[in-house]
N, C-alpha and C positions, 0 to 999 in steps of 0.2 A: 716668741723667738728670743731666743739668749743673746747677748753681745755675741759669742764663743759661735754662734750661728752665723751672723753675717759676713766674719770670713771663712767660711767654710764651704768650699762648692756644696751647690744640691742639683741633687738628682731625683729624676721624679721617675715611679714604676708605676707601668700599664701594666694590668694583670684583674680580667672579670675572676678571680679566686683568691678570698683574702688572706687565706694562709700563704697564698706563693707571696703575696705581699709584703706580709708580713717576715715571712725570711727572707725576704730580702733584706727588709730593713735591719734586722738582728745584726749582720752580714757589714753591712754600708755604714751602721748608724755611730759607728764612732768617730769615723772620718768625713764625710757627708750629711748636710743636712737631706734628710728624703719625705718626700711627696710622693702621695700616691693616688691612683684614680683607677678603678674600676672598667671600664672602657676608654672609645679613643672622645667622644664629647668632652667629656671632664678633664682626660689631658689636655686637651684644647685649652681649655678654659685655663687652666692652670699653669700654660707657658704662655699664658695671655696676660693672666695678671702678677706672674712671679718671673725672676731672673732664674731662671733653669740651665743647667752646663751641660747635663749627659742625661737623657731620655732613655731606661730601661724597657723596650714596647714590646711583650708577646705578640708571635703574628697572627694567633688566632682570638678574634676578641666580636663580641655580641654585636650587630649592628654593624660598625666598620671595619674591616679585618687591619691587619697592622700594615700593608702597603699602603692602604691607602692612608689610613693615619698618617705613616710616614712622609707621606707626598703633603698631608694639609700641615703637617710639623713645620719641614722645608719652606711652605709658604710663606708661614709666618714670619719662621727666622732659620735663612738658608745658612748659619754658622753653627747652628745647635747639634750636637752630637748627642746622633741616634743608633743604639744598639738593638738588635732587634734578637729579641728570645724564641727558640723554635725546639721540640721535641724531636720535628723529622726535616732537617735541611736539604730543600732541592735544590739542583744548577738552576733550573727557571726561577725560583723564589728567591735567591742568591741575588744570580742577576738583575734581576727587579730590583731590590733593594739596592743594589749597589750604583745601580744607574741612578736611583732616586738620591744616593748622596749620603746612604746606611755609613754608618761608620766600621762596622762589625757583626758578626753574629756571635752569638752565644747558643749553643746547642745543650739542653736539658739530656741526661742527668751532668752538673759541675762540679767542680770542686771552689769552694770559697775562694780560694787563692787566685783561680781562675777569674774569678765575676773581680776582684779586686785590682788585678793586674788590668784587666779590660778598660774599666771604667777609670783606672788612675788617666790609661794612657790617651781615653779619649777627653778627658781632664782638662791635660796637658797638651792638648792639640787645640784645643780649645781656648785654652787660655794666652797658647804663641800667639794664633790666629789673629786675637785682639791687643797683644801687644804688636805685631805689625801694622794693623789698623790702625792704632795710635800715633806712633814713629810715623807712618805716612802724612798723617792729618799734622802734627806737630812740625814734619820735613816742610810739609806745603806753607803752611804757615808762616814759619819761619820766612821761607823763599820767599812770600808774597811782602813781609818785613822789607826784608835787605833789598829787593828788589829796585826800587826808586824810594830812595832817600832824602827829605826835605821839607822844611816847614815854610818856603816861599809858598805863596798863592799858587803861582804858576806852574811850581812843581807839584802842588795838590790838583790841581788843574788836569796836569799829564797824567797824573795815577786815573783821576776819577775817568780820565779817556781812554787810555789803556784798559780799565776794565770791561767799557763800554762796548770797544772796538772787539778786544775779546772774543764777546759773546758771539761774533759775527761768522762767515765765512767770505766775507770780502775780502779783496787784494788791497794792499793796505802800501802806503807807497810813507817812507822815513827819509827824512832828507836833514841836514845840518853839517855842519862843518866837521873836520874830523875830532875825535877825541870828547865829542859832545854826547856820548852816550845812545848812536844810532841800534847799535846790538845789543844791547841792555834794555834797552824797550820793546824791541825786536822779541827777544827771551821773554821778555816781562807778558806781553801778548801772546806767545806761543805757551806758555806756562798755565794762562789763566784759561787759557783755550780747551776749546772738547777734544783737538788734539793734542792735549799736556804727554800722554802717555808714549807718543810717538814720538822719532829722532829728530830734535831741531840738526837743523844745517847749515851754518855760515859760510859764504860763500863771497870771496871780497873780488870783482870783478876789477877793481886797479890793479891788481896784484898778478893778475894775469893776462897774457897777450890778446891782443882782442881776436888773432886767427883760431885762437884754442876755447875761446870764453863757452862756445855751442858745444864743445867736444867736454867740455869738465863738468856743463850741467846735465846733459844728454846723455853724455856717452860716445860711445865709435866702436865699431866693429877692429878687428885687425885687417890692416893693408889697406884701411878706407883712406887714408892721408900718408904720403911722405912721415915716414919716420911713427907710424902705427904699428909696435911692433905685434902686439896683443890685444886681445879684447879689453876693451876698460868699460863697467859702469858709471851711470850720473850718478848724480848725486841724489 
């Protein structure tokens, strides 16, 4: 493999016929590195041991057909963009593929321009795909940084508890004076939590009348209290 290779997406082509293979590769091989495998075995094997971008898979292939390939693709690696080539495209085989997470079809006879547009653009979905994944892990990261800031003991102390408490789903009860950073650990524990992905809620019970505190977590119907004029959700 050339330097001029490793940044260069590759694609690998399924196809038990090595002439279809082989034009393919005529087709791809200026802009793409390409791999190719004879059946779905050796693809296997091939997005097992190499970084693969876009999966060119005939649906008809010796031994495994290409749905099914497709499904053992997916398992491996559910971001891999998979195109599946077919001389006779059915709604049922469509479907199939698309539930299993196909990227596109490619219907025989094409035109070059075609196979090239295709595969730029599952490329490039591919490649967003993992810039989001990064930005997310680098956003978390960060947040877990800034989060509790300190090189006292005691505030290594709070962190290594917070992570701890975290993992948990117990009720966790924060208590300190004010301005001491009660919803910043609060955060800091919902963050690192299995529910990160869900809306944290602050909710400062001084700040509200104690008649109403049940009505602002719960909820109220309309006309259930003096002065209800409308339905409200909790929180």
């Amino acid at each position: 493999m050339s330097g001029d290779d490793v940044l260069r997406p590759v694609a690998l082509v399924v196809d038990d016929e090595e002439s279809v293979r082989e034009s393919f590769r005529l087709v791809l091989d200026q802009d793409y590195e390409v791999l190719d495998a004879p059946d779905g075995a050796r693809a296997l094997e091939l997005v097992r041991a190499n970084h693969v971008d876009v999966v060119l898979l005939d649906i008809r292939l010796p031994e495994m057909d290409g749905i099914e390939v497709l499904e053992r693709l997916k398992a491996l690696d559910d971001s891999l963009e998979v195109i599946l080539v077919t001389a006779v495209k059915t709604v049922r085989t469509a479907v199939a593929a698309m539930k299993l997470g196909a990227f596109d079809y490619l219907t025989k006879p094409f035109e070059d321009e075609e196979l090239l547009s295709l595969v730029r653009r599952a490329v490039e979905k591919r490649s967003l795909e993992r810039e989001v994944t990064f930005l997310r892990g680098e956003l978390a990261r960060r947040h877990d940084r800034d989060e509790i800031v300190g090189e006292h003991p005691e505030m290594q102390k709070l962190a290594r508890l917070v992570t701890q408490v975290a993992r948990t789903t117990t009720t966790v009860l924060i208590s300190g004076e004010s301005g001491t950073g009660k919803e910043l650990i609060a955060r800091a524990i919902h963050h690192r939590g299995p529910r990160r992905d869900k809306p944290f809620v602050p909710v400062n019970p001084a700040a509200i009348p104690e008649a109403l505190v049940e009505s602002e977590l719960f909820g109220h119907e309309k006309g259930a209290f003096t002065g209800a004029h409308q339905r409200k959700l909790g929180r």
